[in-house]
C-alpha positions in Angstrom: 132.3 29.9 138.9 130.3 27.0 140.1 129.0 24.9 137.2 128.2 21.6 138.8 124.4 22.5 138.9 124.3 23.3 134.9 122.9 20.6 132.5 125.1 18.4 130.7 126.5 19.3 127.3 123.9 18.0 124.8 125.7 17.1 121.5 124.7 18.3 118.1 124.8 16.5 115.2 123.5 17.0 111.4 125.2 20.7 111.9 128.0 22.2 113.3 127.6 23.8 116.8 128.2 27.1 115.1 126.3 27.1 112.3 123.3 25.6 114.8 124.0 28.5 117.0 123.6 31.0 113.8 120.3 29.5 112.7 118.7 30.2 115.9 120.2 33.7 116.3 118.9 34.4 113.2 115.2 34.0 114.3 116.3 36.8 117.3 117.4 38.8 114.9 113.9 38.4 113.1 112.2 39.1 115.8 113.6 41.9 116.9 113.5 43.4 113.4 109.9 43.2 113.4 109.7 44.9 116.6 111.9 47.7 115.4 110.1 47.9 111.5 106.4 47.9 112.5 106.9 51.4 114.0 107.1 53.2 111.0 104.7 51.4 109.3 102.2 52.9 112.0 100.8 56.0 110.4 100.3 53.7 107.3 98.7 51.3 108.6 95.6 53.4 110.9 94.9 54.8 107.2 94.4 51.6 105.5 91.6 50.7 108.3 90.7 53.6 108.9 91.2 54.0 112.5 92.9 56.6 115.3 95.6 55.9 117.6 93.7 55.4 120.2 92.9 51.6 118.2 96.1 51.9 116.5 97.6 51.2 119.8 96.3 47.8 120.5 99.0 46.5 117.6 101.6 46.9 120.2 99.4 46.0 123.3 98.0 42.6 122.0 101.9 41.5 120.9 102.6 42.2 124.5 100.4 40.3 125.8 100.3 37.4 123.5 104.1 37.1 123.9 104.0 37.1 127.5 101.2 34.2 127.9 103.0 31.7 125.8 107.1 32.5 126.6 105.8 30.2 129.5 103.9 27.7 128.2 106.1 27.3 125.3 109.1 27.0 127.1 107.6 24.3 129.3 106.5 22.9 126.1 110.2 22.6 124.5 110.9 20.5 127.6 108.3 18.3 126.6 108.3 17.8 123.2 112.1 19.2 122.4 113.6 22.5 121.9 114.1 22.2 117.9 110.1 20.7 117.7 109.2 24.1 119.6 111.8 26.4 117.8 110.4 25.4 114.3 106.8 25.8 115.7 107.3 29.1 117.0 109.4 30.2 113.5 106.1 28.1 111.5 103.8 30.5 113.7 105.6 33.7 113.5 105.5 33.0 109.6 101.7 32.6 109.8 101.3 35.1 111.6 103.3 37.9 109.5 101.2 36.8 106.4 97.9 37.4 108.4 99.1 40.7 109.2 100.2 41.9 105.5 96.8 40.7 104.0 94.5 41.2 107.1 90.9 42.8 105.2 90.2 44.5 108.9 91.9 45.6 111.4 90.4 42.9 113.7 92.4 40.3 111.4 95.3 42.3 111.5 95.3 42.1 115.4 95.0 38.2 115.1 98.3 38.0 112.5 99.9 40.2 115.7 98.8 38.1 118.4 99.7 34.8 116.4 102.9 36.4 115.6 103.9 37.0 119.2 102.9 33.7 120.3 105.5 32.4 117.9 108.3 34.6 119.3 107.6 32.8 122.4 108.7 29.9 120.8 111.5 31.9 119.3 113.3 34.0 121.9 113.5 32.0 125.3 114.1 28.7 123.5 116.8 30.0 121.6 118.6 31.1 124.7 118.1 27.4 126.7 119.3 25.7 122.9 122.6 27.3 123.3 123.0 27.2 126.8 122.1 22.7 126.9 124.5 22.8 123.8 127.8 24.9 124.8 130.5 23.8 127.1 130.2 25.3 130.6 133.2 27.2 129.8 132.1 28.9 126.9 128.1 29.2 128.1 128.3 33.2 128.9 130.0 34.0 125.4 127.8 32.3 123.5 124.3 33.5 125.3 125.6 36.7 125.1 125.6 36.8 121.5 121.9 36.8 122.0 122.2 40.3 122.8 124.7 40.9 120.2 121.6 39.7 117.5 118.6 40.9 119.3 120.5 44.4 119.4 121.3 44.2 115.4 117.7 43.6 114.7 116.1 46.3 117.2 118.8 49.2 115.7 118.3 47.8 112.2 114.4 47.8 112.7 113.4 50.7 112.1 115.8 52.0 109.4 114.8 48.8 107.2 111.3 49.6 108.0 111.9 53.3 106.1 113.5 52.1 103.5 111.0 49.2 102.7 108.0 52.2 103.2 110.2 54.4 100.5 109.8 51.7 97.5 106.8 49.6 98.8 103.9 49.2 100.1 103.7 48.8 104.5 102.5 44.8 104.2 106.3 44.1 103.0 107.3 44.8 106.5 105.2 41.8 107.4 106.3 39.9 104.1 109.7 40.6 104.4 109.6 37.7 107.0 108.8 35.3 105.3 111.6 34.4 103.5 114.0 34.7 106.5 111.4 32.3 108.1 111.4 29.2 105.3 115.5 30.0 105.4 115.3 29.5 109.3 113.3 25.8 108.8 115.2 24.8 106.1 118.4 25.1 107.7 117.5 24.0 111.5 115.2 20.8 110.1 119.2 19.3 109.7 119.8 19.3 113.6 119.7 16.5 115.2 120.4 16.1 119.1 119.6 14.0 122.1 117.6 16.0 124.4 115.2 14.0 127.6 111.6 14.7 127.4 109.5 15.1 130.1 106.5 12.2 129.3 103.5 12.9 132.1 99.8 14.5 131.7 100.0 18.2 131.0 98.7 20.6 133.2 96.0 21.9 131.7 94.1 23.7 134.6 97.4 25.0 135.6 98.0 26.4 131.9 94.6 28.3 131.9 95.0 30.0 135.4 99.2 31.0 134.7 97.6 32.4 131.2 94.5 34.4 133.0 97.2 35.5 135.8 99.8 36.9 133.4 96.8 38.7 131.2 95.3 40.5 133.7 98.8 41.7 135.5 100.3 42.6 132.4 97.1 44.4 131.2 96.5 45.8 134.6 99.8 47.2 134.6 100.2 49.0 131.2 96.3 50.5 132.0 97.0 50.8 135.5 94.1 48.9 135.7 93.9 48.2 140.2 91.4 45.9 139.6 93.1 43.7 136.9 96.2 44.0 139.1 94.5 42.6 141.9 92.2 39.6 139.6 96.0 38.8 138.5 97.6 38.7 142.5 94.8 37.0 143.2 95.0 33.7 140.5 98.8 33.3 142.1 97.9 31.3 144.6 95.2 30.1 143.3 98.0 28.6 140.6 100.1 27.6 143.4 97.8 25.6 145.2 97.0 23.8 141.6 100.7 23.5 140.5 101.0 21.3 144.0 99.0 18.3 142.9 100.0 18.5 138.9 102.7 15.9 138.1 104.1 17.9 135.7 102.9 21.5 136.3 103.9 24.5 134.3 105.3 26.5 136.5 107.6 24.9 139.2 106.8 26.3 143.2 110.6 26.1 143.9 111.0 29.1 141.4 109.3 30.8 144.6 110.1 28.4 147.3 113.9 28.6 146.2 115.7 31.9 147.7 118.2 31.2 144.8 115.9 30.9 141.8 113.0 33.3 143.2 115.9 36.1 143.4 117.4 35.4 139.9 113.6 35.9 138.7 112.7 38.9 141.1 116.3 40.6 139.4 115.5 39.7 135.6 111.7 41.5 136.9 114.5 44.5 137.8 116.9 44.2 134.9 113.4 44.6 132.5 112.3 47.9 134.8 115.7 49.8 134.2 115.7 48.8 131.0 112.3 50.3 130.3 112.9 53.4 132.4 116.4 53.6 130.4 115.6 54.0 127.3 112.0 53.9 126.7 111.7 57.8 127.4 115.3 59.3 126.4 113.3 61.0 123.3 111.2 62.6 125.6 114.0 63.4 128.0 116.3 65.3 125.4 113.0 67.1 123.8 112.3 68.3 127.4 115.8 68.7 129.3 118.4 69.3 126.2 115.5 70.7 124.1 116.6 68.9 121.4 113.7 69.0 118.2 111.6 66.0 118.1 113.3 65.2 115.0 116.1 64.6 116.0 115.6 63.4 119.6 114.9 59.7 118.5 118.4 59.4 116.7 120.4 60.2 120.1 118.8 56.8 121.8 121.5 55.2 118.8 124.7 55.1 121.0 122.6 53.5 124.0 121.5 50.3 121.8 125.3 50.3 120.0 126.5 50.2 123.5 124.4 47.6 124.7 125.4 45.3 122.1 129.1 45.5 122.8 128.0 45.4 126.5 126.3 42.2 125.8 129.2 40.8 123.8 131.7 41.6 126.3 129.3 40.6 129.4 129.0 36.7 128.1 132.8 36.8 127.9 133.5 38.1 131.3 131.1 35.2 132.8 133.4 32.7 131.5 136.3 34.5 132.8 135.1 35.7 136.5 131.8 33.9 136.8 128.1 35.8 136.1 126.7 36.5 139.2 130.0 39.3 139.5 129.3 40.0 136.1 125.3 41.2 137.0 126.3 42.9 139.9 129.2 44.6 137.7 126.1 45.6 135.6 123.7 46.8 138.1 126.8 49.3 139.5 127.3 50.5 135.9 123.3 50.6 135.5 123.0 52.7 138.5 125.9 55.1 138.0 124.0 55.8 134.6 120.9 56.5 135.9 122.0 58.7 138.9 124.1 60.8 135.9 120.8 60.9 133.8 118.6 62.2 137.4 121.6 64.9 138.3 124.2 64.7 136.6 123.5 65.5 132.8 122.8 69.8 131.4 124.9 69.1 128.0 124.6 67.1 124.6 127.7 65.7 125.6 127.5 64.7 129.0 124.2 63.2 128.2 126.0 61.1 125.2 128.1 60.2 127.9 125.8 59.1 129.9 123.1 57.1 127.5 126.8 55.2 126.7 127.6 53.7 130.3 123.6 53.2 130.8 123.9 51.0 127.3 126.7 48.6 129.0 125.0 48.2 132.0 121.5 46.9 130.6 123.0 45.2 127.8 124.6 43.5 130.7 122.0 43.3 133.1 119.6 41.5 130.3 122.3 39.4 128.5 123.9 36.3 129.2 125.0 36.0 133.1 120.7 35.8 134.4 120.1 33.1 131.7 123.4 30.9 132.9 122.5 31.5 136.7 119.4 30.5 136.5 120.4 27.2 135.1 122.5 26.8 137.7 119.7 26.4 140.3 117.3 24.5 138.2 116.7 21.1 137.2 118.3 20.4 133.7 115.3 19.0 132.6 113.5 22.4 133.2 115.7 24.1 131.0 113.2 25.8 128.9 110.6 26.6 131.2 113.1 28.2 133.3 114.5 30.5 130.9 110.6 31.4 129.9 110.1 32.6 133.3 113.3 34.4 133.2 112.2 36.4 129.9 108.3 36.4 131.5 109.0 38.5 134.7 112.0 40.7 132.3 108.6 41.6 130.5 106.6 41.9 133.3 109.2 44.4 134.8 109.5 46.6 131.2 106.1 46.8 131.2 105.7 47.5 135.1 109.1 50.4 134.4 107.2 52.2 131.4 103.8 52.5 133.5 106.1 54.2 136.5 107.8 56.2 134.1 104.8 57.7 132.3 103.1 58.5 135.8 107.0 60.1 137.1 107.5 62.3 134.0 104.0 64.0 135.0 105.2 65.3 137.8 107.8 68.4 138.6 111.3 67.4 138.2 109.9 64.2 136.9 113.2 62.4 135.5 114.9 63.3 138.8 112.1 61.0 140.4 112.1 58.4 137.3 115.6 57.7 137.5 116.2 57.7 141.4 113.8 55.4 141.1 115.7 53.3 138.6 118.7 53.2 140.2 117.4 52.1 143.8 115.6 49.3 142.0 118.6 48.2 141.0 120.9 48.6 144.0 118.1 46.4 145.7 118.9 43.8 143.2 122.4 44.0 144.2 121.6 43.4 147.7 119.5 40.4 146.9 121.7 38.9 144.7 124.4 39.0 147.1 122.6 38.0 150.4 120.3 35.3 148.4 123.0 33.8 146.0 125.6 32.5 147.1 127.9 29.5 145.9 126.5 27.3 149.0 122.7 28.2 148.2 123.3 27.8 144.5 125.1 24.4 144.4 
């Protein structure tokens, strides 16, 4: 595996580098518990204000959003100012955020303590990801981003059982509350690091800021409402942004991510990896109510073995970069990917086979979006860019799990819907395999 490309090993000091890499694991794990605890909270919450789903919804929809605008701008900004400045910002918000929520008087409020929340995981997830990667020996890179997965996959399984339990004894702000603690824990313990890390000192692009913000909002809201005309608004600001980014000495998002066949197809296949991971899983429920007729009860419990598995996968995946180098490794998981989804589309009559089944899907997403995208896109990039590239890396992953779970709610509507849904899936992916391997290779990626 080619390393030359990958920034320089930045030492830590004031902490060891494993008790550094905990710290900011830990705000994953936060994160993705709060994904995972809100949804029980749910019914609770439409009664205290008094509203229908229909509103109710919009808890989800303005963390989506919120988090996609600033995984970007945040990123770029931990190039700027430092990646523990933008960690501890993003913890401080996520904080403020969570205490909004739990004592919001109106719903309105409530939305804010959401969208403030989210903008804080966007100082949260993709920072944590370019932390470990400036920090850890090349040799070691893919085991230690891949316990990114390991964490983010504890928190989304543990989510919603720690939400129930909380809901059993007290009241639904605690799942907001409960945050808060971990939060002060997280600043306490990272406000010890110390590390060398260049900044970037040059005017910030502020046009360029506002148009990449508009852009994402109306795709990713034209996208989940299948919205054409907020679809279009959104592929029309792209080269509007483009032509902006051109004159900006420092611009936010960097024209060789497109320009670059390397980078640009590392980006297009983390836009894949978020699609089959959103037609994966988003809909099993719905799959075993309708194919195994399973009761809805139950249904929800059999997704279990596909998040176990994509933990281990994720585990196992960082390791295999270091051993055989990660763009084998994403292809290894697209194959496995595929072979899951053409078993889900024709394969799978039986509880069994279908347990089977959501267990190889599991190891092939928790490959697909753990560590080997995150080291090859630093392989391509300027180290200095670090952060922002790893934002855009999580920013198309969302715009693709949001993009796979509009596709897969118009699919299911139709007659032998999940045949359709997950042929889909897995030619998305086999597409990605192509690219990868006739856009990235050793000589393109040096």
């Amino acid at each position: 595996m080619s390393t030359q490309a990958m920034p320089a090993v930045q030492p830590v000091q004031g902490m060891s580098r494993g008790l550094m890499i905990f710290t900011f694991l830990l705000g994953i794990f936060m994160g993705a518990l709060d994904h995972g605890i809100v949804g029980p909270a749910l019914s609770s919450i439409f009664s205290a204000y008094q509203i229908d789903a229909s509103w109710g919804v919009w808890s989800f929809t303005i963390y989506t959003l919120t988090f996609a605008v600033s995984i970007p701008i945040l990123g770029k900004l931990s190039d700027r100012i430092g990646r523990k400045q933008t960690f501890m910002l993003g913890i401080s918000l996520f904080a403020i955020g969570s205490l909004l929520a739990a004592f919001a008087p109106n719903f309105a409020v409530f939305l804010l303590g959401r969208a403030i929340q989210a903008i804080g995981s966007g100082g949260i997830f993709p920072i944590t990801a370019a932390q470990i990667a400036a920090t850890t020996p090349p040799q070691e890179r893919g085991k230690a981003m891949g316990l990114i997965g390991v964490a983010f996959g504890i928190g989304t399984i543990a989510g919603p059982a720690v939400g129930g339990l909380i809901l059993s004894v007290l009241d639904w702000q605690w799942i907001f509350l409960i945050n808060i603690p971990i939060s002060v824990l997280i600043l306490l313990m990272v406000a010890g690091l110390k590390q060398q890390q260049p900044v970037v000192k040059k005017p910030i692009d502020y046009p360029g800021i506002l148009v990449l913000s508009l852009m994402i909002l109306a795709l990713m809201y034209g996208i989940s409402s299948s919205n054409v005309v907020f679809i279009a608004i959104g592929l029309i600001l792209l080269p509007v942004l483009l032509l902006i980014e051109r004159k900006q000495a420092d611009p936010v998002m960097n024209t060789q991510y497109f320009t670059k066949k390397s980078a640009l197809t590392f980006l297009l296949a983390s836009l894949i990896s978020g699609f089959v991971m959103a037609t994966s899983i988003n809909f099993l429920p719905v799959f075993t109510e309708s194919v195994l007729h399973m009761a809805k009860g139950s249904s929800g419990l059999l997704a279990t073995p596909f998040a176990v598995a994509s933990v281990i996968a994720s585990l196992i995946g960082g390791n295999l970069v270091d051993k055989i180098g990660a763009k084998k490794v994403l292809v290894l998981g697209f194959i496995i990917s595929i072979l899951g989804a053409v078993s889900l589309g024709f394969v799978v009559e039986s509880l069994v086979s279908f347990i089977v089944t959501i267990v190889v899907m599991g190891f092939g997403v928790g490959i697909i979006i753990g560590a080997p995208l995150n080291v090859l896109i630093l392989q391509v990039v300027d180290p200095k860019d670090t952060g922002a590239a790893v934002g855009y890396l999580s920013l198309f992953r969302s715009l693709g799990s949001t993009l796979g779970a509009t596709v897969a709610g118009k699919l299911i509507g139709l007659a032998a819907g999940f045949t359709y849904l997950f042929s889909v899936s897995a030619i998305v992916a086999l597409i990605s395999i192509i690219m990868i391997l006739a856009f990235a290779s050793k000589k393109q990626m040096a």
